[in-house]
C-alpha positions in Angstrom: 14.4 76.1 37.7 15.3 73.3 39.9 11.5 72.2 40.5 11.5 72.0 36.8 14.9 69.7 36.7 13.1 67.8 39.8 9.9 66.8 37.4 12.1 66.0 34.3 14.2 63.6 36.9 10.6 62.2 38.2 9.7 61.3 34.6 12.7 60.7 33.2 12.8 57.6 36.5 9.0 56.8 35.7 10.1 55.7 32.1 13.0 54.0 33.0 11.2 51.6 36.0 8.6 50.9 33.4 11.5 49.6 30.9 12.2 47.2 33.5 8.6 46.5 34.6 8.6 45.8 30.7 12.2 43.9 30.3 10.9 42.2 33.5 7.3 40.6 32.3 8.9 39.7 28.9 11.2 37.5 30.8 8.5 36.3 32.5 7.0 35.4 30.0 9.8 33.7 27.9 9.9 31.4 31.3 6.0 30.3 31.0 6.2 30.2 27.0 9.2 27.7 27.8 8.0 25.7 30.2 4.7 25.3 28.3 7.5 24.4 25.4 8.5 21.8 27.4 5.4 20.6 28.8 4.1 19.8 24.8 7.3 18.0 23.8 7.2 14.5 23.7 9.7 12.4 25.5 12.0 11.2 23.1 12.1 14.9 22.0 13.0 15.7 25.6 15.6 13.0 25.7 17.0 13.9 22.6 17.6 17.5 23.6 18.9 16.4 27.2 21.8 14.3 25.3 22.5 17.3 23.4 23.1 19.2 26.5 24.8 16.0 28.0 21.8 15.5 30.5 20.6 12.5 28.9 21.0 9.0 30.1 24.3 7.3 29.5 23.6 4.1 26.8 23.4 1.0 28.3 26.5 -1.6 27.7 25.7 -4.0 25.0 25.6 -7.3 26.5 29.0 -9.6 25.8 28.2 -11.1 22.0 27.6 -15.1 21.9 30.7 -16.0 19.7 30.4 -17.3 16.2 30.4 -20.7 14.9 32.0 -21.5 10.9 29.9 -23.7 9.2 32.0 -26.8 7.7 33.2 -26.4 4.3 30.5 -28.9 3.1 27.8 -27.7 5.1 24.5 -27.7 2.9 21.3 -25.9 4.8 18.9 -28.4 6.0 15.7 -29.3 8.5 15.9 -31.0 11.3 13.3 -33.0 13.1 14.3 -33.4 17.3 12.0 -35.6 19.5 12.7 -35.1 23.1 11.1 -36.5 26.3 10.9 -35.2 30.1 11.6 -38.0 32.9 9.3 -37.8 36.0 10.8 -35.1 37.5 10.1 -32.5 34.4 14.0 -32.6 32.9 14.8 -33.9 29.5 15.9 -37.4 29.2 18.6 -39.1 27.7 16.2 -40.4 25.1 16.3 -38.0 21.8 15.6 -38.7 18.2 17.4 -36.6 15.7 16.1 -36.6 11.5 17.6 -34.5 8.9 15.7 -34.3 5.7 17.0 -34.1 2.2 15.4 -30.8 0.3 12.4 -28.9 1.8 10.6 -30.7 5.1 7.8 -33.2 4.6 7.2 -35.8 7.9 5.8 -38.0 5.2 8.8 -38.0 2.6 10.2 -40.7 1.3 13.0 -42.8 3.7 15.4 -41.9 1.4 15.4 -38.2 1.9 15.5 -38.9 5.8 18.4 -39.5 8.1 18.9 -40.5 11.6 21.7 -38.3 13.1 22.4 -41.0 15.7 23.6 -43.4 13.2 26.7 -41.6 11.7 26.6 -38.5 14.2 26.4 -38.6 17.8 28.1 -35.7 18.3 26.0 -33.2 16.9 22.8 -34.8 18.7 24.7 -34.4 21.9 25.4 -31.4 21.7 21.5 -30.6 20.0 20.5 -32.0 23.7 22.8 -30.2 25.7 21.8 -26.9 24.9 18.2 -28.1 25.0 18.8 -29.3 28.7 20.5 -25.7 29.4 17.8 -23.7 28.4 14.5 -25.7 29.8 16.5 -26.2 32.9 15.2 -24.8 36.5 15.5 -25.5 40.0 12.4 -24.9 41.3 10.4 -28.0 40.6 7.3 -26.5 40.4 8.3 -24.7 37.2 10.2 -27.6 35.4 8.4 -28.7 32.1 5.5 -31.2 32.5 6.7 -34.8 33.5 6.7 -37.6 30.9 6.2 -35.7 28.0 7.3 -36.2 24.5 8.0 -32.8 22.1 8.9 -32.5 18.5 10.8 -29.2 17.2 11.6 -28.3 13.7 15.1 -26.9 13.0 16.4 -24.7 9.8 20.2 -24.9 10.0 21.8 -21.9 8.1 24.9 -20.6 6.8 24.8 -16.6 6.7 25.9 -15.2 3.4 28.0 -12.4 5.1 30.5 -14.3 7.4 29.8 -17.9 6.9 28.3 -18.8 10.6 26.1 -20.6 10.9 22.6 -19.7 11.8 19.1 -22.1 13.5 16.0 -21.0 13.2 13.1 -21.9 15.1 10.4 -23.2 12.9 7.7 -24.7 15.0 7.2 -27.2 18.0 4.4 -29.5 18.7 3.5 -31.8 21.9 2.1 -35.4 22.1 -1.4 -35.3 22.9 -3.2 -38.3 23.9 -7.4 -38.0 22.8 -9.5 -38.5 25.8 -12.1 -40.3 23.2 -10.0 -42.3 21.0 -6.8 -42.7 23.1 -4.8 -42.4 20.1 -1.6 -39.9 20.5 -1.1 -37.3 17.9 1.2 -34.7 17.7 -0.6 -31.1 17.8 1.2 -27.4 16.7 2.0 -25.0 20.3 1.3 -21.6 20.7 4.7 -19.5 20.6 2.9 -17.3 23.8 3.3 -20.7 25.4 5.6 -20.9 28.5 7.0 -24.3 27.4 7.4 -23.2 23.8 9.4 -20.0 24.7 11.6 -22.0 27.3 12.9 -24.4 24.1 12.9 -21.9 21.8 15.6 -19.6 23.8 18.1 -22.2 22.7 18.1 -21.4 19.1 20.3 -18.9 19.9 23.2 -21.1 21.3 22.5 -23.9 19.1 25.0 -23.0 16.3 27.7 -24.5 18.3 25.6 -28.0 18.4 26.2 -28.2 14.9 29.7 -26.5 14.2 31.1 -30.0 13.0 27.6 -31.8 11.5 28.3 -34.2 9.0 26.7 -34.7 5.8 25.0 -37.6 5.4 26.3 -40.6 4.0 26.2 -41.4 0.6 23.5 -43.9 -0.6 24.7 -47.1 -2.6 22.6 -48.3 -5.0 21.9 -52.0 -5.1 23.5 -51.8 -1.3 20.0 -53.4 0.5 19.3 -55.7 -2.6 22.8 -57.1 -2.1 22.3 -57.5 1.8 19.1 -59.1 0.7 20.7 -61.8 -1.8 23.4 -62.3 1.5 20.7 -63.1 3.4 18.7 -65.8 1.3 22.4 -68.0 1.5 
């Protein structure tokens, strides 16, 4: 009797260590299906599960906001032509040439539809250079801009619909080139990849400001230059 009770205990603890064996290799292999799991998920998968499980990376801070600019009350959208030139030692000069055009942009329109800020306001072409100066401005002198050098940029000056700010767009930038065969200077179109392109460029984000009080041109008279005219023949 008690050799029988021996082999019923001898098979009854067989069975059970091969449950385990069993309960044993299935978590086994749950591990390896996992980790193979993990191996075919692609990483923004596996970042978006490790911010589920709070593992993920914290978000970086946004960077402090550039603060907005109110356009004037008679603010109209309009181009604007800059000329700027480098001194010798590859900063911006003094010397600047600001036109605002009447309508859509043509450098051949008629004078009429073309005004020189500098004549009734300096303040915005001050401030159109400052933040030019800012941006193409480095110490090293072997990475200034190229000396003696005269650029022209186009500028779209915007009101946004949403808030009223007001908004400049970078529409295009050309350098004077002087032909090697004719000698004549012409103005040709940049590459935005180009170093010197991308340096001007960065100020369209902090040239709102330049223009937060621009004035609108002055109203023309008509008959004003024959009357100067008929002054002048006395």
């Amino acid at each position: 009797m008690a050799k029988k009770e021996d082999k019923k205990a001898k098979t009854k603890g067989s069975a059970s260590s091969k449950k385990v064996d069993k309960k044993a290799k299935s978590k086994s292999d749950e591990k390896s299906k996992s980790k193979k799991s993990d191996k075919e998920l692609t990483p923004l998968e596996k970042a978006r599960i490790a911010r589920q499980n709070g593992k993920g990376k914290k978000p970086a801070k946004k960077k402090n906001a550039l603060p907005i600019f109110k356009a004037p009350e008679d603010f109209k959208p309009h181009f604007v032509s800059i000329m700027l030139k480098t001194e010798r030692d590859g900063l911006l000069s003094s010397s600047i040439k600001a036109t605002r055009y009447q309508g859509r942009y043509d450098p051949d329109a008629d004078d009429k539809k073309k005004f020189d800020l500098a004549t009734y306001d300096p303040k915005t072409v001050n401030g159109i250079l400052s933040r030019f100066a800012m941006t193409t401005f480095v110490t090293n002198v072997a990475k200034r801009l190229p000396a003696n050098t005269v650029y022209q940029i186009l500028l779209r000056v915007n009101r946004k619909s949403a808030d009223g700010s007001l908004s400049v767009l970078f529409k295009g930038m050309e350098m004077a080139t002087k032909s090697a065969k004719t000698g004549k200077v012409k103005f040709v179109a940049m590459e935005k990849s180009d170093a010197v392109y991308r340096k001007f460029r960065k100020a369209s984000r902090i040239l709102p400001a330049a223009f937060k009080d621009v004035q609108t041109p002055p109203k023309r008279v008509r008959g004003a230059n024959k009357a100067k005219d008929d002054g002048d023949d006395e």
